[in-house]
N, C-alpha and C positions, 0 to 999 in steps of 0.2 A: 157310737152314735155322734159322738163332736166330731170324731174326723170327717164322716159323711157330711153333715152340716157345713163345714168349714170349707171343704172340699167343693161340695154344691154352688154354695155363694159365692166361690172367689173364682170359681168356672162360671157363670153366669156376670159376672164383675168384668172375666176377659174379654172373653165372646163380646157382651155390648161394648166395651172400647174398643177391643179390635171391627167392628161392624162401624163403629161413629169413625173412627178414624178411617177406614176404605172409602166410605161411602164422602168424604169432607174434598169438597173441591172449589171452595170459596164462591159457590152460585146459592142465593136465597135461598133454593129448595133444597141441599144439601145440608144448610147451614137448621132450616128446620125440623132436618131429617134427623140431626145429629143431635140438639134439643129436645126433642122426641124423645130418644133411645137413650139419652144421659136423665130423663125422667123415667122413664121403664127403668132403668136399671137403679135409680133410688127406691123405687116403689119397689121394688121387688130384697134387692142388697138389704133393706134398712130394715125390713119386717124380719126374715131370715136370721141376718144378727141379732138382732134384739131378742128373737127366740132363742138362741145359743146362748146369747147370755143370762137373761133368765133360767136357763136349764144347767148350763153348765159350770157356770161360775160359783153356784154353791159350793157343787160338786168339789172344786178345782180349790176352793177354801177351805173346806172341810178336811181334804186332801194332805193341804198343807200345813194345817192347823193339829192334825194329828200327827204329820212327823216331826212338827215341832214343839211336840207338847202340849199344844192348846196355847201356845202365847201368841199367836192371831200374825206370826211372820208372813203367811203369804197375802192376808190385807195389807200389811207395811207393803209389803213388794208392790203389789196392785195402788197402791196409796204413792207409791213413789214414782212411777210409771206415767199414771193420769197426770201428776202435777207437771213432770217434765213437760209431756207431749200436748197436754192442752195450754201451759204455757207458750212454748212454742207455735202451738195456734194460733194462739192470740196472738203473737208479737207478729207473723207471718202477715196477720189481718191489718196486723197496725202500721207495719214497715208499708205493705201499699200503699194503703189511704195517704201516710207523709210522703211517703217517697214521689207519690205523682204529680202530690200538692208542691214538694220543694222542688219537682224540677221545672213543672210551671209558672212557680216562681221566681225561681232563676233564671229564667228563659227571658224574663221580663225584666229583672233587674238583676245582673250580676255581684251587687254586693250584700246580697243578705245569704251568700251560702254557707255562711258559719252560721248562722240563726240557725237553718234547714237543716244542716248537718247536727246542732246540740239536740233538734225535736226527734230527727232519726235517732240519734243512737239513745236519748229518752224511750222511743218504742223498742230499739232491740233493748233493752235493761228487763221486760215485761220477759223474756225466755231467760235471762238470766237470775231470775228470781225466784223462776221454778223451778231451775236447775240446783240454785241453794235449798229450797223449802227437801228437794227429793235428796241431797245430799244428807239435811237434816233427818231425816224419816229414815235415814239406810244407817246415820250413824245411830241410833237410838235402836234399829234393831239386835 
């Protein structure tokens, strides 16, 4: 039943990117065509997973949790996982926002780019933190 599910959504995932991106030809009414169809395909992707996970990540714990004993090693794995990759979401979120502000600042005054560059790499530290915290979570399992 997961494969189906997974299977499902991540066909329905293509299919609308493959459709926004044919359909993309930098005119107004393409550009709202393609807005459209990357909102269909949230409405549709996000309920889907959300039910997979619901359903199957018990599953898939319980799973793990039994051939390890019952000492809860595949939450640590799932536990180590989320932190990396939503870390790195967040840093992907943050390196924009600097990155566009320091180069519009630079743009305007060329000598504060070491300022711009210390808040950059200030925001990539945020995926580097997650990377530690899941390092920590894998060595404790």
């Amino acid at each position: 039943m997961g494969k189906i599910i997974l299977f499902l959504s991540l066909t329905v995932v293509a299919l609308f990117a493959g459709a926004g991106f044919l359909a993309y030809n930098r005119t107004e009414k393409s550009k709202k065509f393609v807005r459209s169809v990357i909102k269909l395909n949230l409405f549709i992707f996000v309920p889907v997973f959300v039910f997979g996970l619901v359903t199957l990540v018990p599953e898939i714990t319980q799973a793990a949790s039994e051939t390890a004993s019952g000492s809860g090693q595949g939450l640590g794995y799932l536990a180590a996982g989320l932190s990396t990759g939503l870390a790195a979401l967040g840093a992907g979120v943050a390196v924009s926002n600097v990155g566009s502000a320091a180069i519009g600042a630079v743009s305007e005054d060329p000598d504060i780019l070491g300022k711009s560059m210390i808040y950059l790499g200030l925001a990539e530290g945020i995926a580097i933190y997650g990377l530690i915290i899941s390092i920590m979570i894998l060595g404790s399992l």
